[in-house]
C-alpha positions in Angstrom: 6.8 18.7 15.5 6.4 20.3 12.1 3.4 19.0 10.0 6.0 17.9 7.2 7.8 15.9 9.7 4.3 14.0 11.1 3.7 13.5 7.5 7.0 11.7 7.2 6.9 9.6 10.4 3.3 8.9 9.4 4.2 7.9 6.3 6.9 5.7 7.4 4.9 3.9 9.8 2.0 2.9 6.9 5.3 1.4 4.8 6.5 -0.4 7.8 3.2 -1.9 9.0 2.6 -3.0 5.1 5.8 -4.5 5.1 5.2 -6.4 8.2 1.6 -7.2 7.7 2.0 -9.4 4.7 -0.9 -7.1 2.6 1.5 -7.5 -0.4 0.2 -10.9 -1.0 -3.2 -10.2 0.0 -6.4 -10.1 -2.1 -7.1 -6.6 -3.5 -10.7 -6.4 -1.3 -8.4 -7.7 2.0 -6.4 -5.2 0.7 -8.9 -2.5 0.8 -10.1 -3.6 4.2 -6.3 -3.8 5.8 -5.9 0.4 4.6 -9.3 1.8 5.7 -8.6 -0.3 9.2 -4.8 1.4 9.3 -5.4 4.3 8.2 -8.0 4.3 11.0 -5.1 3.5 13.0 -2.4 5.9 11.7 -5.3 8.8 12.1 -5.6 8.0 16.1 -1.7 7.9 16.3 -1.2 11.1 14.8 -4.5 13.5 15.7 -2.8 16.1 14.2 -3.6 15.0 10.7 -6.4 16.6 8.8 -8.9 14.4 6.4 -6.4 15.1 4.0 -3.5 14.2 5.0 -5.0 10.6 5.9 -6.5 10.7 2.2 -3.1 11.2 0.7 -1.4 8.2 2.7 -4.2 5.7 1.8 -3.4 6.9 -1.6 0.5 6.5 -1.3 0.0 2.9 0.6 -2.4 1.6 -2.0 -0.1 2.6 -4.4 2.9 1.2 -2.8 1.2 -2.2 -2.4 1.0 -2.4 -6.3 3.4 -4.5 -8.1 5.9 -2.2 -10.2 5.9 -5.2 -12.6 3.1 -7.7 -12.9 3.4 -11.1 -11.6 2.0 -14.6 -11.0 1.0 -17.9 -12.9 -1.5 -15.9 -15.6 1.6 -13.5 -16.4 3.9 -16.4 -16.6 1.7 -18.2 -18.9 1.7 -15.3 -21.3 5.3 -14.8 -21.3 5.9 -18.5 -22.5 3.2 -18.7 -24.9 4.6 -15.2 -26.4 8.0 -17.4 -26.1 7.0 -20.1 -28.2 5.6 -18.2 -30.6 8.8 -16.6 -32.0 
C-alpha cells in the first residue's frame, strides 16, 4: 500500500474513533490524554508510519476536536447580554 494511502486509512480511523469515543465533549486535559493513548494505538496499527506521520495526525485530530464555532452556557451568556444591550 502506498504511504499516501496509509496516511488516508490512518487518518480515517483517528476521525472515526473520535467520533465514536465521545472526546468531543471531553475536557481539553482528557482530551490530551485520549490522543497521546490513540495515537499510541494508530502507530501500532500502521508500523509503517514514521514519527512524523504520527505527529501530523495528533495535529489533524486535535484540531478536528475543536469547535468550528464556540459554544456552551459562558458563550450563550455573552450573546444575550450583547442582545440586550442594543
Amino acid at each position: 500500500m502506498g504511504k499516501e494511502k496509509l496516511m488516508e486509512r490512518a487518518r480515517d480511523e483517528l476521525f472515526s474513533h473520535i467520533n465514536r469515543c465521545g472526546v468531543l465533549q471531553a475536557e481539553d486535559d482528557d482530551k490530551k490524554h485520549w490522543m497521546d493513548e490513540t495515537i499510541d494505538y494508530i502507530g501500532e496499527r500502521y508500523p509503517d508510519l514514521t514519527d512524523g506521520d504520527l505527529t501530523g495526525l495528533r495535529e489533524i485530530g486535535i484540531r478536528f476536536c475543536q469547535p468550528a464555532i464556540a459554544h456552551g452556557a459562558s458563550r450563550a451568556s455573552k450573546k444575550l447580554d450583547a442582545a440586550t444591550v442594543a
